[in-house]
C-alpha positions as CSV (number, residue, x, y, z in Angstrom):
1,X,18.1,-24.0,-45.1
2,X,20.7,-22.0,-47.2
3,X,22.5,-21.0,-43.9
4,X,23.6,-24.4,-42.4
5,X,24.8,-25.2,-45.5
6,X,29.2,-26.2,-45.4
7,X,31.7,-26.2,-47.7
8,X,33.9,-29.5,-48.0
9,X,37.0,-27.3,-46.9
10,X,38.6,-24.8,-45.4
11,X,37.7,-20.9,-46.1
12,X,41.1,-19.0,-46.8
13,X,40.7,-15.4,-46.0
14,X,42.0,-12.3,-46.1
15,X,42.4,-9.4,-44.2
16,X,43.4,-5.6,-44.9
17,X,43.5,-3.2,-42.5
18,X,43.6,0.8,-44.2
19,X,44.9,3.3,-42.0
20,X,47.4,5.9,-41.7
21,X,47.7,5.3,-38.1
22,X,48.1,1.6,-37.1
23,X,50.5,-0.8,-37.3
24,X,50.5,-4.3,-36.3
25,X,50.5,-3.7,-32.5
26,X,47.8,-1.3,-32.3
27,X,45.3,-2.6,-35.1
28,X,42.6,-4.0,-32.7
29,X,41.0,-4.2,-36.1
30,X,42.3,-6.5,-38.4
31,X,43.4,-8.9,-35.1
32,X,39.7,-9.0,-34.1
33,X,38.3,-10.2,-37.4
34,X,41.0,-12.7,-37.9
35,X,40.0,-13.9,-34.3
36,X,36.7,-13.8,-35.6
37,X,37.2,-15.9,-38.7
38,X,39.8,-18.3,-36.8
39,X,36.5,-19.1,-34.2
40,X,34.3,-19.9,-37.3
41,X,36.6,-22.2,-38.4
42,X,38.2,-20.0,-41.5
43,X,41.6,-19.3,-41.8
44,X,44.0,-16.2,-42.6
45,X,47.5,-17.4,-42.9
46,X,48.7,-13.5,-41.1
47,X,51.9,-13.9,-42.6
48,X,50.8,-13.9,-46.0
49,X,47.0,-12.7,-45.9
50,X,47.5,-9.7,-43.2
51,X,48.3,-6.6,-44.2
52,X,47.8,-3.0,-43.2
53,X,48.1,-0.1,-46.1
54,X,47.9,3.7,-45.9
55,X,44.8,5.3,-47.0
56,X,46.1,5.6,-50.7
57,X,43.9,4.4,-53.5
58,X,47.0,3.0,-55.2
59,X,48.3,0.9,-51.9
60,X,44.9,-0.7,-51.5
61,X,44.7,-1.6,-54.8
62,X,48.4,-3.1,-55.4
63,X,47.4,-5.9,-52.4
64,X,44.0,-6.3,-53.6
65,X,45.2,-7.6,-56.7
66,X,47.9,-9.7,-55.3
67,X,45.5,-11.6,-53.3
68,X,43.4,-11.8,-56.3
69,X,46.1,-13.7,-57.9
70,X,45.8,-16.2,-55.2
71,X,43.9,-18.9,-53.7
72,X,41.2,-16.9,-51.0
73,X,38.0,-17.2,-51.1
74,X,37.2,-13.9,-48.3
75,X,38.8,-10.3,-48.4
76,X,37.9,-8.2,-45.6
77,X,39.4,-4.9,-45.1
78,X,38.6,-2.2,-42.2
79,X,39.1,0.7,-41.9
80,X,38.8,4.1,-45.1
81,X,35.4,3.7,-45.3
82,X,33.7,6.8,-44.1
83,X,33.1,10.4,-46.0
84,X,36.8,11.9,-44.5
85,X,38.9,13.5,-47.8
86,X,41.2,10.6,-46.8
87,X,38.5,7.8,-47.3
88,X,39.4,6.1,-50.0
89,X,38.6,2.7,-49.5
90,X,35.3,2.1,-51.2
91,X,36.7,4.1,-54.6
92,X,39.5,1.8,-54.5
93,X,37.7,-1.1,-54.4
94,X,34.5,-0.7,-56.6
95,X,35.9,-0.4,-59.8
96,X,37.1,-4.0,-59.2
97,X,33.7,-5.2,-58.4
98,X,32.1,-8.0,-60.3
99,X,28.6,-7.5,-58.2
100,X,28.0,-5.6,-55.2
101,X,25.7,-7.1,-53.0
102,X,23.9,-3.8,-51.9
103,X,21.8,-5.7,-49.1
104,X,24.9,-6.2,-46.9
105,X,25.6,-2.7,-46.7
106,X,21.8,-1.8,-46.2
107,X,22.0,-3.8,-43.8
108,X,24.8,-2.9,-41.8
109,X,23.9,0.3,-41.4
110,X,20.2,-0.7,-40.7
111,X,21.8,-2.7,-37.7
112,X,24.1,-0.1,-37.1
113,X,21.1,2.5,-36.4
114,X,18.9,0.3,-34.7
115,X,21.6,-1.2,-32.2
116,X,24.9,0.6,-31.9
117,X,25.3,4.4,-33.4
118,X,21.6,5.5,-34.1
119,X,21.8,8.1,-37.0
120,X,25.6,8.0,-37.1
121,X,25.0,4.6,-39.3
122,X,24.4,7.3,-42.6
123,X,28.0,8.6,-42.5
124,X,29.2,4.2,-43.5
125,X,30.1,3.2,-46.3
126,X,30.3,-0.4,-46.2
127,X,29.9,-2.4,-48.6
128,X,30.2,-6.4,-49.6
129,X,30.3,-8.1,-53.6
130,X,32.0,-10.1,-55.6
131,X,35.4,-9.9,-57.4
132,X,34.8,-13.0,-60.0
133,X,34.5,-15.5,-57.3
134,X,36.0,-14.1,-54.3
135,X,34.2,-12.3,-52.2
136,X,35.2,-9.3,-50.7
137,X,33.7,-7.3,-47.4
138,X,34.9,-3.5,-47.0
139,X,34.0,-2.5,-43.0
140,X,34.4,0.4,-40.9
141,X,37.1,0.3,-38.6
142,X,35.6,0.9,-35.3
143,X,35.4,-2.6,-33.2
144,X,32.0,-2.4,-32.7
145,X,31.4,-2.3,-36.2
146,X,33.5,-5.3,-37.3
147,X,31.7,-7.2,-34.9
148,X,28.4,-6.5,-35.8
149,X,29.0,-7.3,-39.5
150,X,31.1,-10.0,-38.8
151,X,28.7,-11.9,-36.5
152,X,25.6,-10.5,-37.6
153,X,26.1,-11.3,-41.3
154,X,29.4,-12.2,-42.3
155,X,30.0,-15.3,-40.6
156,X,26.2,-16.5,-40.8
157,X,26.1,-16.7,-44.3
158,X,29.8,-17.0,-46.1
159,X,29.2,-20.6,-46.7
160,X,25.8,-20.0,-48.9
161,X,27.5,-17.1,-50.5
162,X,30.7,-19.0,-51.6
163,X,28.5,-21.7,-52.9
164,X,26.7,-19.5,-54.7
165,X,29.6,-17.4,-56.7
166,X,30.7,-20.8,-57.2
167,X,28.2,-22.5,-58.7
């Protein structure tokens, strides 16, 4: 079965946290999915692959590329997605998309209605694809949120997916 399946190494991710408001002491966040990710065994090196940006199109676009440069296999950011004038998460990101993978984000806010926020779940815009072969997750910012996607479908199946960009 596709979701047992382990890579021979390490996942290197990284995480970006877009808000106006936080800052390293008060992103609960960012620190909860790199707690996440450190507990399933993937790593985020937060000197170097932890960063929180101001909701500006041009700030979240200036670190995703730098990390593009590099050697991660994972982006996750939090936070900017939602339909707020100072959203601008998902239009920063999709232009850079190589495939979206539209069943992550139908899923989320399937899970979302069903367990956590009811119809609340239609104001998310999450979404997960590809960026060549990196993959990249764009979540909410609420807690509750991260760890639904993160446990629910993040972490289950990152292994399969990074074998399959790969291949």
């Amino acid at each position: 079965m596709h979701h047992n399946e382990t890579l021979k190494r390490n996942i290197k991710c990284a995480v970006l946290t877009i808000s106006d408001t936080r800052d390293v002491n008060t992103d609960k966040g960012g620190q909860l999915i790199q707690n996440l990710l450190s507990e399933s065994d993937m790593t985020v090196d937060s000197e170097i692959h932890y960063v929180i940006v101001k909701d500006e199109i041009d700030a979240i676009q200036q670190q995703l590329q730098e990390w593009l440069a590099q050697d991660v296999d994972v982006i996750i950011t939090t936070g900017g997605t939602g339909i707020a004038e100072r959203d601008v998460t998902i239009e920063a990101i999709e232009p850079y998309l190589t495939k979206e993978i539209e069943g992550f984000g139908e899923l989320f806010r399937y899970l979302s209605y069903v367990e956590d926020v009811g119809s609340r779940a239609m104001l998310s815009r999450a979404i997960g694809g590809t960026i060549k072969d990196k993959l990249i997750f764009c979540l909410p910012g609420s807690t509750g949120a991260i760890k639904l996607a993160m446990n629910r479908l993040i972490i289950p199946e990152v292994n399969h997916l990074i074998s399959e960009i790969r291949k």
